[in-house]
C-alpha positions in Angstrom: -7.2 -4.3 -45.7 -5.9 -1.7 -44.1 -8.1 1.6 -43.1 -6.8 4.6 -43.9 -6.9 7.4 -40.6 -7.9 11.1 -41.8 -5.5 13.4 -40.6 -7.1 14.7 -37.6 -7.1 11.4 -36.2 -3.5 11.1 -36.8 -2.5 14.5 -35.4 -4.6 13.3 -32.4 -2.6 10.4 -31.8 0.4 12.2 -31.9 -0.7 14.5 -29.7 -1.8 11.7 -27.5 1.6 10.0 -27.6 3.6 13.3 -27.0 1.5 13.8 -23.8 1.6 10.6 -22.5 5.5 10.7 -22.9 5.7 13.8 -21.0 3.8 11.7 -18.0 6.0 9.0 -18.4 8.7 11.2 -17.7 7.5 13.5 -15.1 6.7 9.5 -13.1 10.3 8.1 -14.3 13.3 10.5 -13.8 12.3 11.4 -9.9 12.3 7.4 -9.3 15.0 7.1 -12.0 17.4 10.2 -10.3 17.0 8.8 -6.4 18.3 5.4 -7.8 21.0 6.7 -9.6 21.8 9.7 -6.6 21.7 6.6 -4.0 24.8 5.2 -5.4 26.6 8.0 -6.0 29.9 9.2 -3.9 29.4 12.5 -1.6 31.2 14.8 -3.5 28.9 13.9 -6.5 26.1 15.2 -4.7 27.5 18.8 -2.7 25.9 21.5 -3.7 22.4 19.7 -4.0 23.3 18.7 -7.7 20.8 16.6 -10.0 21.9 13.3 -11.5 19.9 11.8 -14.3 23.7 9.8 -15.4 25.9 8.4 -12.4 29.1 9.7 -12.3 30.6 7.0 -9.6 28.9 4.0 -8.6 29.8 2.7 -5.0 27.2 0.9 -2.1 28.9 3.0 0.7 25.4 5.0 1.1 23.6 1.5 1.6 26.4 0.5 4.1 25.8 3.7 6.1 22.2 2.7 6.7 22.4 -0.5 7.1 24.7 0.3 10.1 22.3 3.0 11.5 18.8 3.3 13.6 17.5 3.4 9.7 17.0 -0.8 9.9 15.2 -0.6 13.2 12.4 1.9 11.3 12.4 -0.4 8.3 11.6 -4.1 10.6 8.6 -1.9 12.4 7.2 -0.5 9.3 7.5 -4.0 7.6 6.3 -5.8 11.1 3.3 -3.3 10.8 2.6 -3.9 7.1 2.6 -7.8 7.5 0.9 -8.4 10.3 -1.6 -6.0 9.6 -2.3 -6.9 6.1 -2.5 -10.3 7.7 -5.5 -9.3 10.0 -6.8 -7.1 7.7 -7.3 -10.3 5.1 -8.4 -11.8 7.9 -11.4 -9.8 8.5 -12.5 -8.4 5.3 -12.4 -11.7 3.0 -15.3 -13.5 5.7 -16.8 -10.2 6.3 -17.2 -9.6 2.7 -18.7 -13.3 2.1 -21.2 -12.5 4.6 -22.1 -10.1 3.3 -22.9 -11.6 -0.3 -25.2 -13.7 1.1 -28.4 -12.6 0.1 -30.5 -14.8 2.4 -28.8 -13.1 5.5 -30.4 -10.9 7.6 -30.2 -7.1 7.6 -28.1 -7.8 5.1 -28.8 -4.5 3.1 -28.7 -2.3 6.8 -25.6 -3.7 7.9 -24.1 -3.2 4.3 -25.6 0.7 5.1 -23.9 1.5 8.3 -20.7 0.1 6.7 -21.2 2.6 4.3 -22.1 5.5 6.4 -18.3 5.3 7.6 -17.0 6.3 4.1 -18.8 9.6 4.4 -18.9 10.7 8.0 -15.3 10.7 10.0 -15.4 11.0 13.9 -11.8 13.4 13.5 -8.9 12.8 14.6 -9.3 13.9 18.7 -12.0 11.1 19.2 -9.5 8.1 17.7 -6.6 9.9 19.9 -8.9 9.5 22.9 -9.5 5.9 21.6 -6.5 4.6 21.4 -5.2 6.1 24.7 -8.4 4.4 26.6 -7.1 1.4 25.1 -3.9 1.5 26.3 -2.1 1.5 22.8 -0.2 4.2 23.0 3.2 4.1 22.0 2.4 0.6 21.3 2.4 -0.9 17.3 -1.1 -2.3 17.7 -2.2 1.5 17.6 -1.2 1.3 13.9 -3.0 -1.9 13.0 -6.1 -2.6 15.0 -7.8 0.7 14.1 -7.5 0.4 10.9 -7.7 -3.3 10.3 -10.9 -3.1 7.8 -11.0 -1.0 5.3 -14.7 0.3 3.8 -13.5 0.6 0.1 -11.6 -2.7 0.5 -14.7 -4.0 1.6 -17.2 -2.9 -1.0 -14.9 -4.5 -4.0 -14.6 -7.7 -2.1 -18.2 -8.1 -1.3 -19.3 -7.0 -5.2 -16.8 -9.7 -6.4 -17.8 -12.5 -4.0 -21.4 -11.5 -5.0 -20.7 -12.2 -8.6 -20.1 -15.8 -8.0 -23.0 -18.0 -9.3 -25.1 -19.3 -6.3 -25.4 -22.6 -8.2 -21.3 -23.2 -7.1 -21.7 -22.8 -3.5 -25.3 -24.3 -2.9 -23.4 -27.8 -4.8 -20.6 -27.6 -2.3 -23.0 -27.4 0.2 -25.1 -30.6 -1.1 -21.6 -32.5 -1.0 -21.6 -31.5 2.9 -19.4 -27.8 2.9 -20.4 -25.8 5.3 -19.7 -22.1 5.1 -16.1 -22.3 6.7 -15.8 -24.9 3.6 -17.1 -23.3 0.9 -15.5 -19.9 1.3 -11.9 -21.8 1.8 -12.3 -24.3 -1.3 -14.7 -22.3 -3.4 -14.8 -18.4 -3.2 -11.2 -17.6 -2.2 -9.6 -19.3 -5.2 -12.4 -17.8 -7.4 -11.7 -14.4 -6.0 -7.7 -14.9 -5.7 -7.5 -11.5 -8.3 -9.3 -9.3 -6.8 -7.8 -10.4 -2.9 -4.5 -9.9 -4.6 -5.4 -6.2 -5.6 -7.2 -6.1 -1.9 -4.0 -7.4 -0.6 -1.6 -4.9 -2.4 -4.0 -2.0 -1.2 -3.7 -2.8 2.5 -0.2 -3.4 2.6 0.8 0.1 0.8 -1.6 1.5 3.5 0.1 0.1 6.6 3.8 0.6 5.1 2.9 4.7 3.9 1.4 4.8 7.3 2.9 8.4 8.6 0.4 10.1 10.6 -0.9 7.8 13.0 2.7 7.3 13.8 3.7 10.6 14.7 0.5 10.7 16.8 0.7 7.3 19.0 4.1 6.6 18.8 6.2 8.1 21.5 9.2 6.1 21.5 12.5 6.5 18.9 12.6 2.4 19.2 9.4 1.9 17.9 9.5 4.7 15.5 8.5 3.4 11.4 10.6 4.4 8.7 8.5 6.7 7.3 9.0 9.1 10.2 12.6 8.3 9.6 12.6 9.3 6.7 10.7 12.5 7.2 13.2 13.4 10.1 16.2 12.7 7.6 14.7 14.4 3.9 13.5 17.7 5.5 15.5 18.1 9.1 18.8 16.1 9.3 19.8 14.1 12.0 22.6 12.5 13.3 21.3 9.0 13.3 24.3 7.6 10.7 26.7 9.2 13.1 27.6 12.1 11.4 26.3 14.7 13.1 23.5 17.1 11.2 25.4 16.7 8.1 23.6 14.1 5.5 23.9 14.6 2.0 21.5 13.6 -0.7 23.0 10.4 -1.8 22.3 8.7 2.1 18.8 10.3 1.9 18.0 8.7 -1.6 19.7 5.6 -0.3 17.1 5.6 2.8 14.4 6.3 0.2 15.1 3.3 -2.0 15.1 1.2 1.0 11.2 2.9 1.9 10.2 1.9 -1.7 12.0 -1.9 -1.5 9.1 -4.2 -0.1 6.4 -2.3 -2.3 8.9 -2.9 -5.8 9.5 -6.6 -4.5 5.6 -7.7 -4.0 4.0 -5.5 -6.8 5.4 -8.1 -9.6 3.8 -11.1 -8.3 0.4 -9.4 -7.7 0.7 -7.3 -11.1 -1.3 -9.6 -13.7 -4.1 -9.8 -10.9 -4.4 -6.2 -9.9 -6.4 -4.2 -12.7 -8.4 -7.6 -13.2 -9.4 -7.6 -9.6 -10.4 -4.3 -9.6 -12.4 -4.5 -12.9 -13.7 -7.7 -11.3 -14.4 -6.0 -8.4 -16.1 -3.3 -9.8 -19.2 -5.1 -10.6 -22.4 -4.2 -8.9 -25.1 -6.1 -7.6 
């Protein structure tokens, strides 16, 4: 039987539906208009026009960058995104089991100082000094081993891995598991949604990673695309060979190829990610 809605609940749906159309808009024609503008011929674009329909379709922009400095930004960005989402995984998912454990020691004052470092922030002058006494400057490292755990990462691992009964991992340890064991057969595939989500986080973070860049990177060479990108949207440049003079439809084109990676992984790790989070999201 169908229930009949009174009229203020159907004139709040609608208003509902026409607000969250206008969001979906506001989200889809920038993306939607840099796709279109990327493959669209340079007089299409003079005058800084707006193209929500293409009016010529050619891959001349994406040839352009392809044959400028534009690649070299994209392989350090994505050599900074993988191998530091690699060591990032690395660290968190065992750090994050140990700190599960509820028989471990200072468990609750380590999980406190961890904590601490979501609130207070040393600035900016103490990580530059840092890094230089390091020797990482102008060197890639200076954008991955800083940053290599993440606190909120952290947190959502360690509440999920804490959610698994004890009752699974004290049998794998009566059939001779030791910790190495258990957390390889037992808690990652248990936790593969919210490691997904984890995953997905850390990679967006190293790939958006702008900042840091500008501040320990010294060298054009080792330069990511992001400050590329930067140098190209709001300056110009003559790095496709055409002096100061680049025109929207090579910017967009530059811009497609900074959102790529992100488009390509988010499908696979999609049906995981609000899952993990949720999952994730449970306290102790």
């Amino acid at each position: 039987m169908k229930i009949k809605q009174s009229k203020s609940r159907i004139i709040f749906m609608i208003i509902n539906s026409i607000i969250l159309l206008l969001v979906c808009a506001m989200v889809i024609l920038p993306i939607w208009n840099v796709i279109v503008t990327s493959f669209a011929e340079d007089k299409d674009v003079m005058g800084n026009a707006y193209l929500l329909w293409p009016k010529s379709l050619t891959l001349k922009n994406y040839l352009r960058v392809l044959g400028s400095g534009y690649v070299r930004g994209f392989n350090n960005s994505l050599w900074v995104a993988v191998v530091g989402t690699i060591i990032s995984m690395l660290l968190t998912v065992p750090l994050g089991y140990a700190l599960a454990q509820k028989k471990m020691l200072f468990r609750k004052q380590i999980m406190r100082i961890v904590t601490i470092t979501m609130v207070f922030d040393a600035g900016i002058m103490p990580l530059y000094i840092l890094i230089r006494s390091l020797g990482l400057i102008n060197s890639s490292w200076s954008l991955i081993l800083p940053f290599a755990i993440s606190t909120f990462n952290l947190i959502i691992v360690k509440n999920f891995m804490t959610s698994i009964p004890e009752s699974l991992i004290e049998s794998a340890k009566l059939d001779g598991c030791n910790d190495f064991k258990v957390l390889a057969r037992i808690v990652v595939p248990l936790a593969v949604p919210i490691l997904s989500a984890v995953m997905l986080f850390y990679f967006v973070s190293y790939w958006n990673r702008y900042t840091e860049a500008v501040m320990f990177i010294n060298s054009n060479e080792k330069y990511t695309l992001q400050v590329m990108l930067r140098a190209i949207v709001f300056q110009g440049d003559g790095s496709l060979g055409e002096g100061n003079i680049v025109y929207n439809n090579t910017k967009m084109a530059v811009m497609m190829l900074g959102m790529l990676p992100v488009l390509v992984i988010y499908p696979f790790v999609q049906r995981y990610f609000v899952s993990g989070l949720m999952l994730g999201g449970v306290k102790e």
